[in-house]
N, C-alpha and C positions, 0 to 999 in steps of 0.2 A: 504493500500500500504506500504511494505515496505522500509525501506529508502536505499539509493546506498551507504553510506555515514556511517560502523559500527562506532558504541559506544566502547568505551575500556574494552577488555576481561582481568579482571584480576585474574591469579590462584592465589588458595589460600598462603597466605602466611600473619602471623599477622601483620606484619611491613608495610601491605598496609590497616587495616584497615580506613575505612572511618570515618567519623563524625557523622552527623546526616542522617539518607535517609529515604525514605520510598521503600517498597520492593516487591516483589511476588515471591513467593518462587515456583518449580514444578521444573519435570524432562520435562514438554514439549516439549514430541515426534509428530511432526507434523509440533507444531507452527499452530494449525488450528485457525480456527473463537473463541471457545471458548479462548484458549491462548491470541488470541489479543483482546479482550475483557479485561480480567483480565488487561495485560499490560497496556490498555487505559485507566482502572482506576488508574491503579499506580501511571501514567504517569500526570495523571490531581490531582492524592493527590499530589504529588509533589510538581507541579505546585503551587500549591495552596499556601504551605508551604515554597516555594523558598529554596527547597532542591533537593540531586540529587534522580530519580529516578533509582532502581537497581532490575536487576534480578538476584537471586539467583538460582542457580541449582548445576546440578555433571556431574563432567565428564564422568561419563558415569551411564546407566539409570542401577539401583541397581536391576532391572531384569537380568542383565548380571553375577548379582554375585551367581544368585540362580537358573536360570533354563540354562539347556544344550542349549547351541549355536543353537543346532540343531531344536529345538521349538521359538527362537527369531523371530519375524515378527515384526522388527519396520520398522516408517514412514521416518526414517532421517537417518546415522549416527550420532555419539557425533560428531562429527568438522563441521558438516553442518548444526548440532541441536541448537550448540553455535555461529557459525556464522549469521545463521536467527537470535537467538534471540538479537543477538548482533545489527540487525537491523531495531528493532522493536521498534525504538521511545527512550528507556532507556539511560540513562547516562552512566550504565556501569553493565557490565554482571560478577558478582563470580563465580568463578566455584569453588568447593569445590569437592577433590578427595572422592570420594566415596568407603570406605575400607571395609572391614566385621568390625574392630574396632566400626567405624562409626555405622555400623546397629544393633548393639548390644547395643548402649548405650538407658537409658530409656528416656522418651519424653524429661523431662526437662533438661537432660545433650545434649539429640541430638540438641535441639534448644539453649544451652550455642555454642557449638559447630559451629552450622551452620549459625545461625543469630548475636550472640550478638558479635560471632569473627568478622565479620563483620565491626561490628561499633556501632553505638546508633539507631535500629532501632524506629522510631518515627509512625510508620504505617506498618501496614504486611497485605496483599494483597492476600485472596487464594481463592479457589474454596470449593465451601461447601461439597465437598467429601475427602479436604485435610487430608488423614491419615501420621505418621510420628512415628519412633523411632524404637526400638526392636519391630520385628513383626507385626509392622503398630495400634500398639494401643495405638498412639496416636491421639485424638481429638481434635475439635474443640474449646470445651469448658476448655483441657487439655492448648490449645496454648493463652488463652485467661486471664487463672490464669497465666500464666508465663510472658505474654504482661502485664498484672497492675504490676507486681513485679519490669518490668522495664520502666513502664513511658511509655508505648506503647501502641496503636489501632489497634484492630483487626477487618477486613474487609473482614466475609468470604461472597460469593459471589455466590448466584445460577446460577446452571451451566446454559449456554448459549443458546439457543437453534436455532434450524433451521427445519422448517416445524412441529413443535411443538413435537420436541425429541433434547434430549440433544445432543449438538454435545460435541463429545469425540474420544479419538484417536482408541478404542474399535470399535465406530459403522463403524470409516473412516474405519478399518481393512476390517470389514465386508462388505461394501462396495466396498470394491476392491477385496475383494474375492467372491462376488456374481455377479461382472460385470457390479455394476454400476460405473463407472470412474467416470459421470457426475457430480452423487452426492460426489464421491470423493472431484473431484479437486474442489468444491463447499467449501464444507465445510476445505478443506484447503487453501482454497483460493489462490492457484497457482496448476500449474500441479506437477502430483506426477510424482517423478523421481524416477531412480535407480543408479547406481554404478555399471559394469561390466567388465567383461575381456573378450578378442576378443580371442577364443582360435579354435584352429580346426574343422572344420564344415564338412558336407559329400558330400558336393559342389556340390548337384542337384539344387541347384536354380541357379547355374554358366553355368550347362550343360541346363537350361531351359532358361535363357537368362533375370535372373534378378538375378546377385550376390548377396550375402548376408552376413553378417558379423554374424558368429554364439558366442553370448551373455554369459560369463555365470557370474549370477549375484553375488554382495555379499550375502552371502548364509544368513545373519541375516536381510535381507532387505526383507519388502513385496511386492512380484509382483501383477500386476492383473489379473484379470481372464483367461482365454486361449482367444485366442482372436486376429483377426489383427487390428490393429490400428495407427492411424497417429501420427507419433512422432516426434522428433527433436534427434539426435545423435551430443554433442558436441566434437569436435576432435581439439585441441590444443585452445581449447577458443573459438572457432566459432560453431555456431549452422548449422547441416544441417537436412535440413525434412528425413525423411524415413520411407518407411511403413514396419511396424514390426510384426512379427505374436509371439504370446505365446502359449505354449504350447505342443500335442503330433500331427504332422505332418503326422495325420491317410491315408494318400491316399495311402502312401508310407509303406512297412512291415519294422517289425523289427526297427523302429524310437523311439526313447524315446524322451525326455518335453527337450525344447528347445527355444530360445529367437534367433528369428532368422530378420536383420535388413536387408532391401535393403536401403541405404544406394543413396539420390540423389544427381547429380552431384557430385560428387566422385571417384577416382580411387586410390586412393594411399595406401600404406598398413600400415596398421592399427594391424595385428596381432601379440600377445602380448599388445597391449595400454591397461591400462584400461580408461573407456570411462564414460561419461555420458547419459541416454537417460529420455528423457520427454514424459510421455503418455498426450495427448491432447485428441483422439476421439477415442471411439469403433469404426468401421469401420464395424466387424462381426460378428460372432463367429468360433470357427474353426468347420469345417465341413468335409467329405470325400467326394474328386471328384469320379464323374462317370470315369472320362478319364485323361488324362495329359492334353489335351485340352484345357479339362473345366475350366482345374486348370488354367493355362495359364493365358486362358483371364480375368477369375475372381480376380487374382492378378495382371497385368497388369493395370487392371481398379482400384483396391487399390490402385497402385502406383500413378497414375495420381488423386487418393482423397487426398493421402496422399499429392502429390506438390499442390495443391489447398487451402488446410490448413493456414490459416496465422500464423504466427507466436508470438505469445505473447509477447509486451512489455516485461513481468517478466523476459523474460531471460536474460537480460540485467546485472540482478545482481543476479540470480540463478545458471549461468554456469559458470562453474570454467576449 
Protein backbone atom coordinates (compact mmCIF):
# COMPACT_ATOMS: atom_id res chain seq x y z
CA UNK A 1 0.00 0.00 0.00
CA UNK A 2 1.09 3.15 -0.72
CA UNK A 3 1.27 6.00 1.66
CA UNK A 4 -1.25 9.30 1.38
CA UNK A 5 1.36 11.09 3.01
CA UNK A 6 4.62 11.82 0.14
CA UNK A 7 8.34 11.95 1.38
CA UNK A 8 10.37 15.06 0.00
CA UNK A 9 11.03 15.29 -3.61
CA UNK A 10 14.20 16.97 -3.81
CA UNK A 11 15.81 18.11 -7.50
CA UNK A 12 19.14 17.88 -7.87
CA UNK A 13 21.02 20.49 -6.64
CA UNK A 14 24.77 19.86 -4.40
CA UNK A 15 23.99 22.38 -1.65
CA UNK A 16 21.15 19.73 -0.77
CA UNK A 17 23.31 16.85 -0.56
CA UNK A 18 22.43 14.41 2.34
CA UNK A 19 24.76 12.61 4.98
CA UNK A 20 24.67 9.21 5.40
CA UNK A 21 21.47 7.11 3.59
CA UNK A 22 21.16 4.09 2.04
CA UNK A 23 19.59 4.08 -1.51
CA UNK A 24 17.87 2.33 -4.76
CA UNK A 25 18.61 3.66 -7.57
CA UNK A 26 16.17 2.99 -11.01
CA UNK A 27 14.00 4.92 -13.53
CA UNK A 28 10.89 2.88 -12.12
CA UNK A 29 8.24 3.10 -14.72
CA UNK A 30 5.29 1.59 -13.01
CA UNK A 31 6.33 1.53 -9.48
CA UNK A 32 5.15 -2.24 -9.84
CA UNK A 33 5.56 -5.33 -7.32
CA UNK A 34 9.09 -5.74 -8.36
CA UNK A 35 9.94 -1.71 -7.54
CA UNK A 36 8.33 -2.17 -4.14
CA UNK A 37 10.17 -4.91 -3.26
CA UNK A 38 13.49 -3.24 -3.84
CA UNK A 39 12.18 -0.19 -1.90
CA UNK A 40 11.20 -2.55 1.14
CA UNK A 41 14.41 -3.54 1.22
CA UNK A 42 15.85 0.00 1.23
CA UNK A 43 13.42 1.00 3.54
CA UNK A 44 14.24 -1.86 6.26
CA UNK A 45 18.46 -1.28 5.43
CA UNK A 46 17.73 1.92 6.71
CA UNK A 47 15.82 1.18 9.28
CA UNK A 48 18.21 -0.90 10.54
CA UNK A 49 21.05 1.60 10.27
CA UNK A 50 18.83 4.79 11.72
CA UNK A 51 19.60 6.47 8.57
CA UNK A 52 17.35 8.09 5.82
CA UNK A 53 16.14 5.88 3.39
CA UNK A 54 16.21 7.48 -0.46
CA UNK A 55 15.22 6.93 -3.97
CA UNK A 56 17.24 8.00 -6.53
CA UNK A 57 16.04 8.26 -10.08
CA UNK A 58 15.67 11.04 -13.35
CA UNK A 59 13.59 13.05 -14.22
CA UNK A 60 12.78 11.64 -16.94
CA UNK A 61 13.26 7.94 -18.16
CA UNK A 62 16.73 8.22 -20.54
CA UNK A 63 14.49 6.32 -23.08
CA UNK A 64 13.14 9.77 -23.92
CA UNK A 65 16.51 10.86 -25.00
CA UNK A 66 17.16 8.12 -27.48
CA UNK A 67 14.04 6.71 -29.05
CA UNK A 68 11.29 8.89 -31.03
CA UNK A 69 8.31 9.84 -29.00
CA UNK A 70 6.47 8.14 -31.31
CA UNK A 71 7.63 4.34 -30.16
CA UNK A 72 7.40 5.54 -26.05
CA UNK A 73 4.90 3.05 -24.29
CA UNK A 74 5.44 3.92 -20.65
CA UNK A 75 3.45 2.86 -17.50
CA UNK A 76 3.52 6.46 -15.78
CA UNK A 77 4.48 9.96 -16.73
CA UNK A 78 7.99 11.56 -14.97
CA UNK A 79 5.41 13.76 -12.22
CA UNK A 80 3.22 10.72 -11.45
CA UNK A 81 6.45 8.28 -11.64
CA UNK A 82 8.05 10.70 -8.83
CA UNK A 83 5.13 11.37 -7.02
CA UNK A 84 4.22 7.40 -6.56
CA UNK A 85 7.62 6.94 -5.66
CA UNK A 86 7.65 9.63 -3.54
CA UNK A 87 5.04 7.53 -1.78
CA UNK A 88 6.48 4.50 -1.28
CA UNK A 89 7.67 4.24 2.20
CA UNK A 90 11.25 6.46 1.44
CA UNK A 91 12.44 9.46 3.39
CA UNK A 92 13.17 11.33 0.24
CA UNK A 93 13.09 10.80 -3.49
CA UNK A 94 16.42 12.61 -5.89
CA UNK A 95 15.67 13.21 -8.85
CA UNK A 96 18.75 13.99 -10.97
CA UNK A 97 18.16 15.64 -14.51
CA UNK A 98 18.81 13.37 -16.84
CA UNK A 99 21.05 15.12 -19.81
CA UNK A 100 22.87 13.39 -22.84
CA UNK A 101 26.02 14.83 -20.68
CA UNK A 102 24.93 12.53 -18.09
CA UNK A 103 24.64 9.28 -20.44
CA UNK A 104 27.85 9.67 -21.91
CA UNK A 105 29.88 9.64 -18.84
CA UNK A 106 31.74 6.11 -18.19
CA UNK A 107 30.33 3.93 -15.08
CA UNK A 108 32.43 5.31 -12.53
CA UNK A 109 32.04 9.01 -13.23
CA UNK A 110 28.14 8.38 -13.99
CA UNK A 111 27.83 6.87 -10.36
CA UNK A 112 30.44 10.09 -8.99
CA UNK A 113 27.76 11.96 -10.54
CA UNK A 114 24.52 10.36 -9.51
CA UNK A 115 25.15 8.75 -6.18
CA UNK A 116 28.20 10.10 -4.36
CA UNK A 117 26.52 13.91 -5.35
CA UNK A 118 24.16 12.79 -3.37
CA UNK A 119 25.72 12.26 -0.20
CA UNK A 120 27.61 9.33 1.65
CA UNK A 121 25.86 6.56 0.38
CA UNK A 122 26.36 3.63 3.03
CA UNK A 123 24.04 1.00 1.10
CA UNK A 124 22.88 0.84 -2.80
CA UNK A 125 19.96 -1.19 -3.38
CA UNK A 126 19.30 -2.54 -7.06
CA UNK A 127 17.91 -5.05 -9.13
CA UNK A 128 20.33 -7.80 -10.45
CA UNK A 129 19.76 -6.51 -14.14
CA UNK A 130 20.92 -2.96 -12.92
CA UNK A 131 22.80 -1.74 -16.13
CA UNK A 132 24.34 2.19 -15.81
CA UNK A 133 26.69 4.64 -17.75
CA UNK A 134 27.62 5.28 -21.56
CA UNK A 135 25.65 2.64 -23.30
CA UNK A 136 24.49 0.78 -20.38
CA UNK A 137 27.93 -1.16 -19.77
CA UNK A 138 27.85 -0.63 -16.63
CA UNK A 139 27.66 -3.74 -14.16
CA UNK A 140 27.10 -5.19 -11.23
CA UNK A 141 30.26 -6.01 -10.38
CA UNK A 142 31.55 -2.47 -12.08
CA UNK A 143 29.17 -0.75 -9.14
CA UNK A 144 30.50 -2.92 -6.44
CA UNK A 145 34.55 -1.96 -7.12
CA UNK A 146 33.25 1.72 -6.82
CA UNK A 147 30.93 0.99 -3.54
CA UNK A 148 34.56 -0.49 -1.45
CA UNK A 149 36.33 2.72 -2.91
CA UNK A 150 33.74 4.55 -0.98
CA UNK A 151 32.84 2.61 2.29
CA UNK A 152 29.67 1.22 0.78
CA UNK A 153 27.27 -2.10 0.25
CA UNK A 154 26.02 -3.29 -2.45
CA UNK A 155 22.79 -5.13 -2.43
CA UNK A 156 22.00 -6.32 -5.90
CA UNK A 157 18.77 -8.03 -5.66
CA UNK A 158 16.91 -10.83 -7.93
CA UNK A 159 14.22 -9.66 -9.76
CA UNK A 160 10.88 -10.37 -8.03
CA UNK A 161 8.73 -12.60 -9.35
CA UNK A 162 4.97 -13.34 -9.76
CA UNK A 163 3.45 -16.66 -10.91
CA UNK A 164 7.11 -17.62 -11.38
CA UNK A 165 8.38 -14.96 -14.09
CA UNK A 166 9.99 -11.82 -13.33
CA UNK A 167 7.80 -9.06 -12.82
CA UNK A 168 9.19 -6.11 -14.91
CA UNK A 169 7.80 -3.14 -16.51
CA UNK A 170 8.48 -5.09 -20.01
CA UNK A 171 6.15 -8.07 -19.35
CA UNK A 172 3.39 -5.32 -17.45
CA UNK A 173 3.70 -3.74 -21.27
CA UNK A 174 2.93 -6.92 -22.64
CA UNK A 175 0.33 -7.58 -20.76
CA UNK A 176 -1.68 -4.69 -21.57
CA UNK A 177 -1.05 -5.19 -24.93
CA UNK A 178 -2.21 -8.72 -25.01
CA UNK A 179 -5.44 -7.92 -22.95
CA UNK A 180 -4.73 -9.04 -19.88
CA UNK A 181 -5.50 -5.86 -17.56
CA UNK A 182 -5.95 -8.45 -14.63
CA UNK A 183 -2.43 -9.50 -14.70
CA UNK A 184 -1.64 -5.88 -15.38
CA UNK A 185 -3.06 -4.10 -12.46
CA UNK A 186 -1.79 -7.39 -10.41
CA UNK A 187 1.50 -6.90 -10.94
CA UNK A 188 1.33 -3.06 -10.45
CA UNK A 189 -0.56 -3.28 -7.80
CA UNK A 190 -3.00 -0.58 -8.56
CA UNK A 191 -5.18 0.05 -11.69
CA UNK A 192 -3.36 1.38 -14.66
CA UNK A 193 -4.35 4.63 -15.79
CA UNK A 194 -3.81 7.01 -18.55
CA UNK A 195 -3.62 11.00 -19.12
CA UNK A 196 -6.03 12.21 -21.87
CA UNK A 197 -7.76 15.12 -23.64
CA UNK A 198 -11.47 15.21 -24.21
CA UNK A 199 -11.32 16.45 -27.88
CA UNK A 200 -14.17 16.02 -30.75
CA UNK A 201 -15.94 12.94 -31.10
CA UNK A 202 -18.48 11.85 -34.18
CA UNK A 203 -21.37 11.98 -31.41
CA UNK A 204 -23.15 8.56 -32.59
CA UNK A 205 -23.05 7.22 -29.16
CA UNK A 206 -25.16 10.84 -28.28
CA UNK A 207 -27.59 10.11 -31.21
CA UNK A 208 -27.74 6.36 -29.64
CA UNK A 209 -28.49 7.50 -26.36
CA UNK A 210 -25.24 6.86 -24.25
CA UNK A 211 -22.84 10.06 -24.71
CA UNK A 212 -19.42 9.79 -24.72
CA UNK A 213 -16.44 11.74 -24.12
CA UNK A 214 -14.00 10.91 -27.02
CA UNK A 215 -10.36 10.36 -25.30
CA UNK A 216 -7.22 11.00 -26.92
CA UNK A 217 -4.42 9.92 -24.86
CA UNK A 218 -0.96 11.15 -24.08
CA UNK A 219 0.53 9.76 -27.00
CA UNK A 220 3.89 8.27 -24.97
CA UNK A 221 1.42 6.59 -22.45
CA UNK A 222 0.42 2.69 -22.94
CA UNK A 223 -3.15 1.88 -23.47
CA UNK A 224 -4.69 -1.44 -23.32
CA UNK A 225 -5.95 -3.66 -25.49
CA UNK A 226 -9.12 -2.73 -27.60
CA UNK A 227 -11.60 -3.60 -25.52
CA UNK A 228 -14.60 -2.14 -23.24
CA UNK A 229 -14.09 -1.94 -19.89
CA UNK A 230 -15.06 -0.54 -16.56
CA UNK A 231 -13.29 2.47 -15.56
CA UNK A 232 -13.21 5.57 -13.21
CA UNK A 233 -12.86 9.00 -15.22
CA UNK A 234 -11.43 11.77 -12.71
CA UNK A 235 -12.82 15.25 -13.58
CA UNK A 236 -11.62 18.13 -11.13
CA UNK A 237 -10.56 15.56 -8.40
CA UNK A 238 -13.43 13.21 -8.16
CA UNK A 239 -13.78 9.96 -9.45
CA UNK A 240 -16.64 8.89 -11.80
CA UNK A 241 -17.31 5.10 -13.02
CA UNK A 242 -17.69 4.88 -16.85
CA UNK A 243 -17.78 2.40 -19.35
CA UNK A 244 -15.19 2.96 -21.93
CA UNK A 245 -14.50 1.20 -25.04
CA UNK A 246 -10.69 1.05 -26.99
CA UNK A 247 -10.05 0.95 -29.99
CA UNK A 248 -11.57 0.76 -33.80
CA UNK A 249 -15.52 1.08 -33.57
CA UNK A 250 -15.89 -1.65 -36.44
CA UNK A 251 -19.80 -1.63 -36.69
CA UNK A 252 -19.60 1.71 -37.91
CA UNK A 253 -17.57 2.51 -41.61
CA UNK A 254 -14.82 4.80 -42.02
CA UNK A 255 -14.10 4.88 -37.95
CA UNK A 256 -10.42 4.97 -36.81
CA UNK A 257 -8.94 3.78 -32.98
CA UNK A 258 -10.56 5.75 -30.41
CA UNK A 259 -10.83 5.86 -26.56
CA UNK A 260 -14.36 6.55 -26.36
CA UNK A 261 -15.87 7.10 -22.39
CA UNK A 262 -19.63 7.15 -21.21
CA UNK A 263 -19.15 8.96 -18.65
CA UNK A 264 -21.88 8.09 -15.26
CA UNK A 265 -23.84 10.49 -13.66
CA UNK A 266 -22.59 13.28 -15.45
CA UNK A 267 -23.58 16.05 -17.69
CA UNK A 268 -21.27 18.97 -17.69
CA UNK A 269 -18.73 19.71 -20.38
CA UNK A 270 -15.66 18.40 -20.12
CA UNK A 271 -14.24 19.25 -23.67
CA UNK A 272 -10.80 20.48 -23.84
CA UNK A 273 -10.00 19.02 -19.92
CA UNK A 274 -7.50 16.90 -19.91
CA UNK A 275 -8.67 14.14 -17.79
CA UNK A 276 -7.64 11.08 -15.98
CA UNK A 277 -9.14 7.43 -16.42
CA UNK A 278 -8.54 4.18 -14.51
CA UNK A 279 -8.95 0.64 -16.28
CA UNK A 280 -10.28 -1.66 -13.53
CA UNK A 281 -12.07 -4.75 -15.60
CA UNK A 282 -12.11 -6.16 -19.28
CA UNK A 283 -15.63 -6.12 -19.74
CA UNK A 284 -15.19 -7.58 -23.80
CA UNK A 285 -13.51 -7.35 -26.41
CA UNK A 286 -14.44 -5.11 -29.28
CA UNK A 287 -16.56 -6.98 -31.62
CA UNK A 288 -18.81 -5.91 -34.83
CA UNK A 289 -22.64 -5.63 -34.25
CA UNK A 290 -25.06 -7.51 -36.49
CA UNK A 291 -27.52 -4.35 -36.07
CA UNK A 292 -27.55 -0.81 -34.13
CA UNK A 293 -29.77 -2.81 -31.95
CA UNK A 294 -27.41 -5.31 -30.97
CA UNK A 295 -25.01 -2.63 -30.30
CA UNK A 296 -27.59 -0.83 -28.16
CA UNK A 297 -28.31 -3.30 -25.75
CA UNK A 298 -24.85 -4.90 -25.40
CA UNK A 299 -23.47 -1.49 -24.31
CA UNK A 300 -26.36 -0.49 -22.26
CA UNK A 301 -25.73 -3.61 -20.40
CA UNK A 302 -21.71 -2.48 -20.15
CA UNK A 303 -22.88 0.45 -18.64
CA UNK A 304 -24.80 -0.88 -15.81
CA UNK A 305 -21.34 -3.58 -15.36
CA UNK A 306 -19.44 -0.63 -15.41
CA UNK A 307 -21.95 1.22 -12.24
CA UNK A 308 -21.78 -2.04 -10.53
CA UNK A 309 -17.87 -1.96 -10.22
CA UNK A 310 -16.77 -0.74 -6.86
CA UNK A 311 -14.49 1.60 -6.79
CA UNK A 312 -10.89 1.08 -5.34
CA UNK A 313 -9.69 2.48 -2.07
CA UNK A 314 -6.39 3.42 -4.33
CA UNK A 315 -7.93 6.25 -5.65
CA UNK A 316 -7.92 8.17 -2.96
CA UNK A 317 -4.23 9.12 -3.41
CA UNK A 318 -3.95 8.14 -7.36
CA UNK A 319 -6.26 10.80 -8.76
CA UNK A 320 -5.16 14.06 -9.15
Amino acid sequence: MLSEKPASILRFDSSLALGDFVCAIGVFDGLHQGHRYLIEKTVEHAVQLEIPAVAITFDRDPDELFKPPSTLRKLLSNEDRIDLLARSGVDSVFVIPFKRELSQLEPQSFLDAVVAACGDPRGIHIGSDFRFGHQAVGTTDDLMRWAAAHGCEVFPHDLHTDEGSSVTSTRIRNALQAGDLALANKLLMRPHYLWATVVKGRSVGKRLGFPTANLLPDSYLISPADGVYATAVIIEGKPYKAATSVGIPSTFENTSPAIEAHILDFDGDVYGHRLQIFFFELLRPMITFASVDELQKTVFHNIEQAREYPLPDSLSYLCH
